[in-house]
Each structure stands twice: as C-alpha cells, then as structure tokens.
C-alpha positions in Angstrom: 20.3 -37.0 -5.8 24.0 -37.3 -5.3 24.2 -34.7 -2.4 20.6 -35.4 -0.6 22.6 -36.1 2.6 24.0 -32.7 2.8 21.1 -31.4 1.4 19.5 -32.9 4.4 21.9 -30.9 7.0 21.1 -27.7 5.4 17.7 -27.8 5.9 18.4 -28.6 9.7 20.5 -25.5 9.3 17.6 -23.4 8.2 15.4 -24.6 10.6 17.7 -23.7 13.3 18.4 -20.3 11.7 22.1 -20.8 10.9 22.9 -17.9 9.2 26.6 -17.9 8.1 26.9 -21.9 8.2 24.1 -21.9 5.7 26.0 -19.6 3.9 28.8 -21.1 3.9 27.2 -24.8 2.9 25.9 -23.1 -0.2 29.1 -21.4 -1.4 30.7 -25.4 -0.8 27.9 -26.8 -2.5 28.1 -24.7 -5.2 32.3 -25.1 -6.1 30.9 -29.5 -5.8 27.7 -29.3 -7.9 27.2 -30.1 -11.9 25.3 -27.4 -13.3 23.6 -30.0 -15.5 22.1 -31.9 -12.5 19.2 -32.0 -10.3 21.3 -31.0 -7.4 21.9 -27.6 -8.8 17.9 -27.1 -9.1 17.6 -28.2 -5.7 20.7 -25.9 -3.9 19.7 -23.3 -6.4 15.7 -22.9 -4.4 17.3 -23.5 -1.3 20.0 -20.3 -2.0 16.2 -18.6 -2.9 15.5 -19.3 0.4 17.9 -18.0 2.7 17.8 -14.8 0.4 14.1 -14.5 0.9 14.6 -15.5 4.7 18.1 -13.6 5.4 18.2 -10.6 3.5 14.2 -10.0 2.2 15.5 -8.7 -1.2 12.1 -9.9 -3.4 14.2 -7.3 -6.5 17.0 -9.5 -6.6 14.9 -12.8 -6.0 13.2 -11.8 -8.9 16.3 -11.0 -11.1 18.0 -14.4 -9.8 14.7 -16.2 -10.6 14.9 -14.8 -14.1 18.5 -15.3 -14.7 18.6 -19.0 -14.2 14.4 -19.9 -14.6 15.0 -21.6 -18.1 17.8 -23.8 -17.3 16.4 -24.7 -13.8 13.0 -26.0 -15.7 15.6 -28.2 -18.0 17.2 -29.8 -15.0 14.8 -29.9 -12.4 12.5 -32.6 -11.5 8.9 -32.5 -11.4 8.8 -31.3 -8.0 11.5 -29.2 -8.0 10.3 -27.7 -11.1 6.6 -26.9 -8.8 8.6 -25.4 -5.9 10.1 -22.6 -8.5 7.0 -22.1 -10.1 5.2 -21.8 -6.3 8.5 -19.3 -4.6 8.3 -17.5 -8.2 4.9 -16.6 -7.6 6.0 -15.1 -3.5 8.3 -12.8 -5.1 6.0 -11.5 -7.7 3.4 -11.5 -4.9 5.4 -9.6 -2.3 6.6 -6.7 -5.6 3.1 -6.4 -5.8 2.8 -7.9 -9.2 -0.4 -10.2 -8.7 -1.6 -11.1 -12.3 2.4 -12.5 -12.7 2.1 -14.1 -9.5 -1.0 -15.6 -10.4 0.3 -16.9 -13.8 3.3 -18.6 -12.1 0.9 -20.4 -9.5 -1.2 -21.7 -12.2 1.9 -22.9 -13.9 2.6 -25.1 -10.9 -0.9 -26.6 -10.8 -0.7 -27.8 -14.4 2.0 -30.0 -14.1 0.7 -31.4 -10.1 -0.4 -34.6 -9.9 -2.4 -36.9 -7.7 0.6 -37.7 -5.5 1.7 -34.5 -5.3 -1.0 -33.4 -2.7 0.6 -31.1 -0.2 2.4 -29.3 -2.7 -1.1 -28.4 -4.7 -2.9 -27.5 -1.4 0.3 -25.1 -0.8 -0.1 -23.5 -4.5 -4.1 -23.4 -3.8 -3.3 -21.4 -0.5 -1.1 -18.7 -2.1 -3.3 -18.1 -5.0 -6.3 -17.7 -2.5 -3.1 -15.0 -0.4 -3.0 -13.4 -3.8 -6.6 -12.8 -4.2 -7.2 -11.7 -0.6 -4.2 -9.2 -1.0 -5.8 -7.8 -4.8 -8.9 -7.1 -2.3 -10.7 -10.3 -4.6 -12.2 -11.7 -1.4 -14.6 -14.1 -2.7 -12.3 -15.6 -4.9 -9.6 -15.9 -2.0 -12.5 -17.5 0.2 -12.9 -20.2 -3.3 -9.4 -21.7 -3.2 -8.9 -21.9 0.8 -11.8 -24.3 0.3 -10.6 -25.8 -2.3 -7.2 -26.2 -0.6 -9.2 -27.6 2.8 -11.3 -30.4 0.5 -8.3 -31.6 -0.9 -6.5 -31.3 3.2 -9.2 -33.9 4.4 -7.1 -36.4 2.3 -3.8 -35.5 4.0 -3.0 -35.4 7.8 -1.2 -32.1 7.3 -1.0 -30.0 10.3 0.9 -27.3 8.6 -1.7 -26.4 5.9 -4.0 -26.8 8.0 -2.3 -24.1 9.8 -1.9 -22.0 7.0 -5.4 -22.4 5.3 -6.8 -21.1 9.1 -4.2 -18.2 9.3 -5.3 -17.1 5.8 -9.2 -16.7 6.3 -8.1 -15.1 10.1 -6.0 -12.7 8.2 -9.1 -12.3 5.3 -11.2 -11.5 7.7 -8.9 -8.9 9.1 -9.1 -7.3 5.8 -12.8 -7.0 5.9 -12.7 -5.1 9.4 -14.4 -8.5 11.3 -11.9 -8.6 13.9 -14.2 -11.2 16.0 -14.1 -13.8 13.2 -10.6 -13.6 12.6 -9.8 -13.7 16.0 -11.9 -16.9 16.0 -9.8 -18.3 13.3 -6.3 -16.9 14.1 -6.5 -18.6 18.0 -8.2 -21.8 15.9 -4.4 -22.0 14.3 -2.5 -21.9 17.8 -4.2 -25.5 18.5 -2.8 -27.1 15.2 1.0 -26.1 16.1 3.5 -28.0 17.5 6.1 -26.7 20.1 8.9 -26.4 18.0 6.7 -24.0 14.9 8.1 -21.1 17.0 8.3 -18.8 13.6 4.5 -19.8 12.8 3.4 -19.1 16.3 5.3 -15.6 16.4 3.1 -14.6 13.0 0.1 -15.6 14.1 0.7 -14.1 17.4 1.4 -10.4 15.4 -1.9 -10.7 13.5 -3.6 -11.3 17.2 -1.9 -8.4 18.4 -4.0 -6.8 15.6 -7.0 -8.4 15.3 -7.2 -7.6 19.1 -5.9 -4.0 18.7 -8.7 -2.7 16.3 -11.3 -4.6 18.1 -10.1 -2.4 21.4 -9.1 -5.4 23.6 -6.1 -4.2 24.7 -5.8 -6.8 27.4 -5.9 -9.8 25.0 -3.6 -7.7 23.2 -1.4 -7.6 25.5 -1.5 -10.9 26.6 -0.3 -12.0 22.7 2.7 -9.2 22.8 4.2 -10.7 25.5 3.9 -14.0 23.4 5.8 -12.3 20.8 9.4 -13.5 20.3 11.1 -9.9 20.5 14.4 -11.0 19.7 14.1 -11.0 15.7 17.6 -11.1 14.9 17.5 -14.6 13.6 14.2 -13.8 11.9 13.7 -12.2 8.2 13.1 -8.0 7.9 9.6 -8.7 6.8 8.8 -10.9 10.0 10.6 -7.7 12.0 8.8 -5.4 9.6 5.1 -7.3 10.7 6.0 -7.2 14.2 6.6 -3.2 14.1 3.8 -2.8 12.2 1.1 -4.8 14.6 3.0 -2.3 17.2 2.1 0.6 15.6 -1.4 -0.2 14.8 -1.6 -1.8 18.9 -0.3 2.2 20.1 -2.3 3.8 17.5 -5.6 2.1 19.2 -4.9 3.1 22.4 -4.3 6.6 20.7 -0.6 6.3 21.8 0.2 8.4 18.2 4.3 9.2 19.7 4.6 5.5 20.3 2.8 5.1 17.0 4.9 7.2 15.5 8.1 5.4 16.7 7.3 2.1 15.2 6.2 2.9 12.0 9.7 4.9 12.0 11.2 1.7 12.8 9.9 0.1 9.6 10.7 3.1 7.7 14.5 3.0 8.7 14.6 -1.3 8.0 12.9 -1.4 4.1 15.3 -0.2 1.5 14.8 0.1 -1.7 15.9 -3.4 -3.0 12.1 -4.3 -1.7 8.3 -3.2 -2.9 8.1 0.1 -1.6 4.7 -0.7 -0.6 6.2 -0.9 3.2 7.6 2.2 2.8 5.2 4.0 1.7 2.7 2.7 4.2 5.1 3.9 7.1 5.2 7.6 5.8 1.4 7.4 5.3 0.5 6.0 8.9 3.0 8.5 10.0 2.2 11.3 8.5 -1.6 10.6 9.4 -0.8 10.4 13.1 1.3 13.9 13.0 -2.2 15.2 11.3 -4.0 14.1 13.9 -1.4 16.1 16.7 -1.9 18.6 14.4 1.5 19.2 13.7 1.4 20.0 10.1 5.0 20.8 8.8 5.9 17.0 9.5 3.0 15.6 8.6 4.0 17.5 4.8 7.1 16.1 5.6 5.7 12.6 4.9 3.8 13.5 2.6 7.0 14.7 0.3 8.7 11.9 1.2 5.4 9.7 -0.2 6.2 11.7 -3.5 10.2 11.0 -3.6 9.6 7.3 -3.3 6.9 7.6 -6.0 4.4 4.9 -7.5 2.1 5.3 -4.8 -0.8 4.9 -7.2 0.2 1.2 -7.8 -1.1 0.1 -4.3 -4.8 1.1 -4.6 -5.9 1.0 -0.7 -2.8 3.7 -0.1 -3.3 5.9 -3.1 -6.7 6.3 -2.2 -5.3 7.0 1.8 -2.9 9.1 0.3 -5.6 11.1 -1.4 -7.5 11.7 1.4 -4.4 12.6 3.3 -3.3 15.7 0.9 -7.0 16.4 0.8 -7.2 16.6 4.9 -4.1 18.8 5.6 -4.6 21.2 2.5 -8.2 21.9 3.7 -6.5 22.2 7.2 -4.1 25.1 5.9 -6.5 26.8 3.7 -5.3 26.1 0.5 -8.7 25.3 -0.9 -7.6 24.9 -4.5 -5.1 22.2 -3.6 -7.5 20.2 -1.1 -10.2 20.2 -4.5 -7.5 19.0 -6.9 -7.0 16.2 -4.3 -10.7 16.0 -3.7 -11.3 15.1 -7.3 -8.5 12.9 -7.6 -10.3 10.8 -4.6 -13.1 10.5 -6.2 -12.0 9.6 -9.4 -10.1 7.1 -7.2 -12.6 6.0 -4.8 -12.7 2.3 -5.5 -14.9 2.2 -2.4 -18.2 2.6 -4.4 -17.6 -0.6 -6.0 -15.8 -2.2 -3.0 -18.7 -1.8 -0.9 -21.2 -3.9 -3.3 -19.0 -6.5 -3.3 -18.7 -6.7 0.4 -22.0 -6.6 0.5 -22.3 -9.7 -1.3 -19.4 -11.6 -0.1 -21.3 -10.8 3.8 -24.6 -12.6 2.3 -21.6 -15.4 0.6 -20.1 -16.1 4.5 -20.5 -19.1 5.8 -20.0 -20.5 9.3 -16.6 -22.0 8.7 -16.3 -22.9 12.3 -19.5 -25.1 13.2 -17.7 -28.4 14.6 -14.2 -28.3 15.4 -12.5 -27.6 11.7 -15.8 -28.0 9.8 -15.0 -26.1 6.0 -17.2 -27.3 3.2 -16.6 -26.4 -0.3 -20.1 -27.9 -1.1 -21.8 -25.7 1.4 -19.8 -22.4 -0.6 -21.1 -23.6 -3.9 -24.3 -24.1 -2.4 -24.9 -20.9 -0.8 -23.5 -18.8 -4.4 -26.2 -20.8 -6.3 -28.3 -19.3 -3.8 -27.1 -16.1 -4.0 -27.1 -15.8 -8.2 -30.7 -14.1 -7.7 -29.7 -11.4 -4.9 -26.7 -11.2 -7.5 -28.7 -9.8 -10.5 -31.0 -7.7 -8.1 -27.9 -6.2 -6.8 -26.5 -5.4 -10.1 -29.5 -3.6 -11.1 -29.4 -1.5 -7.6 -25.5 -0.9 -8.6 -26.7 0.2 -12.2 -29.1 2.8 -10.6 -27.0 3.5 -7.9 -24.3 4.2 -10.4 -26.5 6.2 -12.4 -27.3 8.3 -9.0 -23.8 8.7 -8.2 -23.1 10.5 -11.7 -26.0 13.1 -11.1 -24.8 13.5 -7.4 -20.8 14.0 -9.3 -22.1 16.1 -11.0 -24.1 18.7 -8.9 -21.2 18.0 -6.7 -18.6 19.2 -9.0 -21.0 22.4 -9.9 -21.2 23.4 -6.6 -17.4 23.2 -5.7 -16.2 25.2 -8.9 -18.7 27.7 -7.9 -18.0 27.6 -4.1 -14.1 28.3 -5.5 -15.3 30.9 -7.7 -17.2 33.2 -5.4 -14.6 32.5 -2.8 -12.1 33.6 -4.9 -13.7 36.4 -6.3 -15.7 38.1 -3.4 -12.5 37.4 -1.2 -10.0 40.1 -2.7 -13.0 43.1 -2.7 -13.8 42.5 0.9 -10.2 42.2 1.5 -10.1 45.7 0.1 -12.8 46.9 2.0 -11.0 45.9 5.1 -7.9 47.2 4.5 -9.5 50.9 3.8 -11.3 50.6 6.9 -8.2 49.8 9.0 -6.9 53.2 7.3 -9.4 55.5 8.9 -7.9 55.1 12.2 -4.6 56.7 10.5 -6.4 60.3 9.3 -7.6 62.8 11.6 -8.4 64.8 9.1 -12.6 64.5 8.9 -12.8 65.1 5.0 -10.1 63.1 4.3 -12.3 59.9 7.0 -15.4 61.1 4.7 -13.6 60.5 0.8 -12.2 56.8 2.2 -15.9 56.1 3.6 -17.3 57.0 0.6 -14.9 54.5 -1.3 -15.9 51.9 1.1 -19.5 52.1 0.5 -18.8 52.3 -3.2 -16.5 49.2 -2.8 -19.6 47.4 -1.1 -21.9 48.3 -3.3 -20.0 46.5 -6.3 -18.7 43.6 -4.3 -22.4 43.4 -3.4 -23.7 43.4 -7.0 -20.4 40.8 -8.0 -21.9 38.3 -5.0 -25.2 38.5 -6.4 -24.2 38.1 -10.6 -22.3 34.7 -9.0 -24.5 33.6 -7.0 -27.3 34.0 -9.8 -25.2 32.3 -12.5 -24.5 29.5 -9.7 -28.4 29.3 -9.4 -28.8 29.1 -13.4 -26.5 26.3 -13.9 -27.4 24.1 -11.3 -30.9 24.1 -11.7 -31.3 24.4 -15.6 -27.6 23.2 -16.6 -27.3 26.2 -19.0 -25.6 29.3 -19.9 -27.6 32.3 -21.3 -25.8 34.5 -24.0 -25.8 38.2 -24.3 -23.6 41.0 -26.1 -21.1 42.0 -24.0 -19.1 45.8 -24.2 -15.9 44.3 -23.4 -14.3 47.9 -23.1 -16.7 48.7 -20.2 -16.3 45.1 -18.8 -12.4 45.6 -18.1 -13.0 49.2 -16.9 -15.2 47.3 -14.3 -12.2 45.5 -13.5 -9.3 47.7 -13.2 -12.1 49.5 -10.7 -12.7 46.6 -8.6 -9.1 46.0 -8.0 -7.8 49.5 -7.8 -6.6 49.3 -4.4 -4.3 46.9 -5.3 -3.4 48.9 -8.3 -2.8 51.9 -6.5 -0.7 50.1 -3.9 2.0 49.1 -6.5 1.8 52.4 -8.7 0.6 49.6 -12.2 0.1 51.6 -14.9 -3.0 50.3 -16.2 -4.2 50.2 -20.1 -7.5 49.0 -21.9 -6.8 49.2 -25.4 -10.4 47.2 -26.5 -12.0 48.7 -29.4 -14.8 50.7 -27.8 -17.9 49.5 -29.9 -16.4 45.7 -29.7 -19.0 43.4 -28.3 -18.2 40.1 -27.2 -21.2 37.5 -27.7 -21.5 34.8 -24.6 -22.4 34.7 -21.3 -21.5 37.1 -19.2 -20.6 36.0 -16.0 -18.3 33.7 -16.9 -16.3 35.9 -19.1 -16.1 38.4 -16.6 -15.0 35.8 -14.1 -12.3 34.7 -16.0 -11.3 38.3 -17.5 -11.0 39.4 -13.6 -9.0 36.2 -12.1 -6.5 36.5 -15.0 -6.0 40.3 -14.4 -6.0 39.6 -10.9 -3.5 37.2 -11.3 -1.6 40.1 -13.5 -1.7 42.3 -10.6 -0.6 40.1 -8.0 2.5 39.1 -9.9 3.4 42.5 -11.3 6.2 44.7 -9.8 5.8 48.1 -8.6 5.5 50.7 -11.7 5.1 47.9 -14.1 2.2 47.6 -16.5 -1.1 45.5 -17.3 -2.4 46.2 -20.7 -5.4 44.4 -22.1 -6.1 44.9 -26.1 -7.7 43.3 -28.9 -7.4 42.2 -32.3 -10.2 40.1 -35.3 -8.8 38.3 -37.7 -10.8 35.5 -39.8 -14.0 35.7 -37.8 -12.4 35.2 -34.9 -12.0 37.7 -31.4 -8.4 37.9 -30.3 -7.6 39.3 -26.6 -4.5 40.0 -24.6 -3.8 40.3 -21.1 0.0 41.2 -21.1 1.8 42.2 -17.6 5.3 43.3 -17.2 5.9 41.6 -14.3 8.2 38.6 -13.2 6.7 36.2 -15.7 7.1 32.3 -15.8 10.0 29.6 -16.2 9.2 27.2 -18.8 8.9 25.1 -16.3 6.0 26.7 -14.9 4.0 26.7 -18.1 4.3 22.9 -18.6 0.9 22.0 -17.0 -0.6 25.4 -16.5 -3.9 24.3 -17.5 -3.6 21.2 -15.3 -5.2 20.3 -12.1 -1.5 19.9 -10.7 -1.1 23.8 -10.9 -0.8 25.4 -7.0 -1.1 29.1 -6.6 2.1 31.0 -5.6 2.9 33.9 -3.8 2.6 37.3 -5.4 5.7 40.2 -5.8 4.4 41.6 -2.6 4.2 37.9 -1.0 0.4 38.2 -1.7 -1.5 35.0 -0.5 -4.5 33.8 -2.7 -6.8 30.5 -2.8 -6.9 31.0 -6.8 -9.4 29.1 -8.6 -6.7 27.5 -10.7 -6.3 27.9 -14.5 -7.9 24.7 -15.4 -11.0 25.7 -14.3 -10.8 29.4 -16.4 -10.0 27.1 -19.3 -13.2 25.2 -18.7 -14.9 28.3 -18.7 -13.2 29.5 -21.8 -14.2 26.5 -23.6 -18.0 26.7 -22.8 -18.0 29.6 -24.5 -16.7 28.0 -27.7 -13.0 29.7 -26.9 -9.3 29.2 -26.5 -6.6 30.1 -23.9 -3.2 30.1 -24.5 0.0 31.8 -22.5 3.2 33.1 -23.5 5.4 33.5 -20.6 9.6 34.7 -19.9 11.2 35.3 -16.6 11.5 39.0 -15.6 10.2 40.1 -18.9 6.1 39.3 -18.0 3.4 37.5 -19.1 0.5 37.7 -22.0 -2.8 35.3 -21.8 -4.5 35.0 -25.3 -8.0 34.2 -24.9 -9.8 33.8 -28.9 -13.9 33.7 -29.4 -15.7 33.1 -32.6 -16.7 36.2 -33.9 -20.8 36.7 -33.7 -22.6 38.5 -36.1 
C-alpha cells in the first residue's frame, strides 16, 4: 500500500489513545487517498475504529458500514475485506441484531484461508460472544474450542486472552462465579504490561464475578486495579466499569450507591446506541427503589422503560421487566394490573426452557482447566456423544413436563380469574356493609339504629349467598371444567342487582330503570351472567354522575337476545375504547374518585363468549355509555 508507513503511525496513535491527532491523521489521509485503492479500505476500518473506540455510536457504524460496504468489498484485499466482514458483525452484535451478526461472521470464514490463522480464530471467538450473548451457551462453548484447536498452531497471547475471557464471562452468565473466576484470573497470566485496556476489562468482570459470589474483599482488591481515569477509554468500557459498580454496591446491599451508578450509565448512553444499556439502568434502578420501597420512583423507571420502548427485544429484561410491573402493582393493590403482568410473564417465561438446557449444558461441562491451558475440542465432542442418550430421555421428561405445565396453566389461570372475580365482587357489598355500620354511631335515634341494622343483616345475608354462588361455580369449573345451563328471569336477575348496590345508588340520587321484558328468560349459566351483568352495572354506577341514570332493556330480533346497559354518565374518549377488551385496560377512578380492583373487561368478554355471546360498547364523552351484550335465542 502506498501509505502503509503512515498507516503504521496511526496505529501507534490508537494504541496510545490519541484522540484529536488520530482525528486529524484521518481527515489528512482522507484529502491524499484514491477512492479506488486499497488504502481507502484500509483508512476507511481504521475511521470504524476510532468511531467505535471514541464516540461508541454502533447506529452510525452501522449506517457508515452500509453506505460504503459494496465499494469497500471492490477495493479491499482479502484481508481487509475479513476485517469488515468481522467489525460488521460487532456493530450488529452490540444493536442486538445477532442472526445479522452471525451472517456477517460466517461471511468472513468463507473467504479465510490457511494463512490467515489469527484472523479465523478472532471470527471463531465472536461468533461463540454471539451465541453466549443469544443465551445459546452450548454452541458459544463449540466455537471457543474450535477457536483454541486452531490457537495450538499459533503462539498468540492475545486470543488466547480473549478465548479465556470469553468462557470466564460465559460462565458468569450461567451464575458459576467460581469457574469464571477461575478463568478470568487464568487471563491476567497471558497479558503483557503494556495490554492495560485488556487488563482493565477483565479486571470489571472480576469485580463481578467476585461481587455475586459475596467476596467483597477480592472484590475490592480488583477495584483498586481498575484504571478509574476512563477519559481516554470508549463510553462502553466507562459504561462496564459503572455497571460492575453497581452490581459490587448492590451485593453488599449498598442500593443508594447502587442507585448512583446505574444513574451514571443512564446519563452517558444516548440514543445513537442499542438501548439495551438504557434500559437495563432504569430496570436495575427501578428494582433497587422497590426494594426501599419507595414506590413513586420506582414507577418512575418504569415509565421511563416504556418511553424508550422495545424492551421486549432483549428477552432476559422483558422478562425482568415483567416481573418488575408484576411486583410493584401487587405492592399497591392494583390486583388487575399485577395479573395482566402476571400473564404476560408467563407467556414470557423463557425460563421453562432455559432451565433444560442448562441442565444439559451442566452434564456437557468439561474441566477446561486440568493442566495449565488444557482445552480439548475432542474431549467436547466426546462427552456430547455421550450425552445424545440423556438427550432423548430429557426430551421425553420436557414433553411430559410440558404437558404438566399446560394442566398446571391452566388450573392456574382458573383460579386467578376466579380469585379476581370474588374479590371483586364480594369487595363492594362488604364495603357497603361497613360503611352502614360506621353510620350507626351518627343516629341517636334507637328506631332509626334498628332500620340501618336491619339493612345490614339483609346486606350480609345476600353478600353471603353471592360468596357462596362464586365460590360454587369456582368449585364446578375447576374440578369438572364445565358450566351448567339453566333459564334465567333476567328481570328478577337485575332487580338483584340494582339491590345489591343500592347504597351506592342512593348515595348519588341514579335514577335506576329495568326495562326487561318480564317473562324473558335467558338460557345459560347463571353465575356467570350475573357476574358479568353486576360488574358492568357496577361499573355504570361508579362512573355515573349524581342524578344521572342506568337503564338496562332488551330487545329479540332474528333469534337472537339483545341487552343494553346504558348510563348517562361521563362516558369514554375514543381513545379509551381502542383496547377495551384487551388485557392492557387499567381500572380508573369513578365520578366520586371511587377506587376499584375491576376484573377487567377482557375477562367479562370471556365470560360472554362461553356462553355463546357478544359484547360490544358504544361510548361519547359527557353524554354516557351503553354495553350491548347479544345471546342466541333458546327455545
């Protein structure tokens, strides 16, 4: 090459972190160069690099690599053209895009040769990176080998280096902190004095590996290690040092201190990298305010978790995120939020699956350490052979265990609608009950004590009877998984209803109407109709204004059983009827700031559907609200 000389000096610059003269030296090299030449390949990776190193923007790496990829592969050499493949597949790496990554590693092995040695043990290395970061631990475990067998040919202290860091940092992953501590210290005896960057990063993950395993003293020791003067360094090396920091304070249940650092890393990503830093500092924060159980800014987080969005890309924090909202809304009593969240997680809850393949990679470890540096790639494809018959045994335990876990979903999902249902609906009578028993001490007057008792005990009695209709249909499902049918006088089943709730009818004067045709009967099951009839007029009632009205009336047209529940109350935005069915539907305060679990709509509409019906609403601000619920008409 024409300018290897000065090609020369700005690599001495980078290795003495020269910030502004390698600046500089680009922008002169670039005004000298011929596009058309193997010089502008070469000053065009090392410009990747100092972005990469400098400024940690993997978005515009990316768009760069994009912009000039074709006419780099035109003018490059061979391997020049395997260093773009092998930075191509960092940046996709670090923006979380693995299978890309993965291609453009695979791209660079095709065209390797035999002399090309260290540069295939480096692609090797990153694909196995890429696997341990996708969670694919066996396969990461595959290609360090592969990487070390093809090592013992080269006297390579570097990828040596990097092959040890790698399993440290894979066994950090699989919560083995004394293996990767083994290998992590392993690396310090490969490093030469002046590998002061290498030293600091193995150094962080020590800090780690020595944090979670609760040796604070070896932790310690290794922070003090730590070059803490980062300015030279790159955001992500700064980023990893705040980050083994937080997770050091957090194990010695320092949570302000832990709190500090991961605000650190919040305040130094931006948005030109993956977010996945980001959101992994509001999540660790926001945990830590949970656990000091200060709740408004650990919702704080959580919001901000939400505005930076995309959170279910990175499957480790979606499914922390999950248990997160789950956690603090149980904490604050909003039970129909924390069992949205709850099913989320375990739609989510990679873990089932996870765990079997730990599992097997556990029986797939082998001791990579016996001798000095003693890896075998023979002894790993030895011991899978091995395994291929605990394999197929463990697949039919993970087919029966699967089939358990459906059942156990199931029963589980039973139990918690009808835990939310009897919650629900026993929880507004009793609150009733209380509230005309905190009247008596307001009337002197003996007969006037005597007519409120009297509603009390006629109050108990029906929230008595309502407990036991639940707690019977609860019984019927779970142990037969059926619903038994009746005919039902739907005029005498809203009476019921304006009845049970006629405290809070009284309280804000409703005006209340049941227009059914009084021989209609109604043919399904009976406690599920009521318990949707009575959280929809409930509903009605909470967001009705004083003197409105709740009317509830009828229609049949083409064998079919038409209801309305219409209010005059404050009604809905269209806004707020996008999704009203949905899982993502939270209950809102009433006209009197009423507070109220709810059972949510979607689970109504499940009831309305197992008894071969529809729900619909029609909804306008300040003019009310009218639910149509249609049956087949039974004859």
């Amino acid at each position: 090459m024409k300018y290897a000389s000065e090609f020369k000096e700005l690599s001495r610059l980078f290795r003495e972190k020269k910030k502004e003269q390698i600046a500089n030296k680009i922008n002169d090299l670039k005004s000298k160069i011929d596009y058309q030449t193997e010089d502008y390949a070469e000053l065009f990776i090392m410009e990747l690099t100092y972005i990469f190193m400098f400024e940690g923007n993997f978005k515009l790496l990316l768009s760069r690599i994009n912009e000039e990829e074709k006419h780099i592969l035109k003018v490059a050499n061979k391997l020049q053209k395997i260093r773009l493949y092998g930075n191509k597949g960092i940046v996709l790496a670090k923006l979380s895009y693995f299978k890309d990554a993965l291609v453009s590693y695979h791209d660079g092995l095709s065209i390797c040769t035999k002399e090309l040695v260290t540069e295939k043990i480096s692609l090797l290395t990153n694909i196995g990176v890429t696997h341990n970061r996708k969670k694919d631990y066996i396969l990461a475990l595959k290609y360090f080998l592969e990487a070390y067998d093809l090592y013992k040919n080269s006297e390579s202290d570097i990828k040596l280096t990097s092959l040890l860091t790698n399993i440290g940092v894979l066994y950090l992953n699989l919560e083995m902190y004394p293996n990767a501590i083994t290998y992590l210290e392993m690396c310090l005896d490969t490093l030469s004095e002046t590998r002061d960057f290498t030293k600091n990063h193995i150094y962080i993950n020590l800090i780690i590996a020595h944090s979670l395993n609760k040796d604070f003293k070896k932790a310690d020791y290794y922070r003090h290690l730590t070059e803490t003067d980062s300015s030279s360094y790159s955001k992500a090396y700064e980023i990893q040092l705040h980050k083994a920091m937080a997770i050091y304070y957090y194990s010695k249940r320092d949570l302000t201190n832990s709190i500090n650092e991961y605000k650190l890393i919040e305040s130094k990503v931006d948005e030109r990298r993956d977010s996945s830093d980001k959101i992994q500092s509001c999540l660790a924060t926001s945990k830590n305010y949970f656990e000091l159980n200060d709740l408004e800014k650990c919702k704080y987080y959580i919001d901000k978790i939400d505005q930076i969005g995309n959170v279910e890309k990175y499957d480790n924090l979606y499914f922390d995120y999950l248990k997160l909202c789950r956690d603090y809304y149980e904490q604050i009593g909003d039970i129909q939020s924390a069992y949205v969240y709850s099913k989320d997680l375990d739609n989510a809850n990679s873990l089932k699956y996870k765990n079997l393949k730990i599992n097997i990679l556990n029986h797939t470890m082998i001791n990579l350490h016996s001798g000095k540096y003693n890896f075998s790639r023979d002894a790993y494809n030895e011991k899978i052979n091995e395994l291929k018959n605990i394999n197929n045994e463990l697949k039919e335990q993970k087919k029966l265990l699967l089939e358990s876990l459906n059942d156990l979903s199931y029963e589980s999902e039973i139990r918690e609608k009808f835990i939310s249902i009897i919650s629900h609906d026993v929880r507004a009578p009793i609150g009733n009950i209380i509230q005309m028993l905190e009247m008596l001490d307001e009337y002197d007057d003996i007969e006037e004590r005597e007519e409120i008792l009297e509603e009390v005990i006629h109050s108990m009695k029906q929230t008595y009877s309502l407990t036991n209709e639940l707690v019977n249909w609860a019984k019927e499902v779970i142990d037969n998984n059926i619903i038994s049918q009746e005919y039902i006088n739907m005029t005498a089943l809203v009476d019921e209803i304006f009845e049970l709730y006629n405290m809070q009818i009284k309280s804000k004067a409703i005006i209340c109407e049941n227009n059914i045709n009084s021989d209609l009967e109604l043919f399904a099951h009976r406690t599920s109709i009521q318990t949707c009839f009575r959280n929809i007029i409930q509903n009605a009632i909470k967001y009705s204004l004083v003197k409105s009205s709740i009317t509830v009336s009828n229609t049949i047209s083409e064998q079919k059983i038409i209801f309305f529940i219409k209010d005059t109350g404050k009604g809905m935005e269209e806004e707020q009827l996008t999704g009203l069915f949905e899982t993502s539907r939270l209950s809102t305060l009433g006209t009197n700031q009423e507070l109220g679990i709810g059972i949510g709509l979607l689970l109504i509409k499940e009831l309305v559907v197992k008894n071969n019906g529809t729900i619909s609403c029609e909804s306008s601000l300040g003019k009310g609200t009218t639910f149509t619920l249609t049956f087949p008409l039974h004859q």
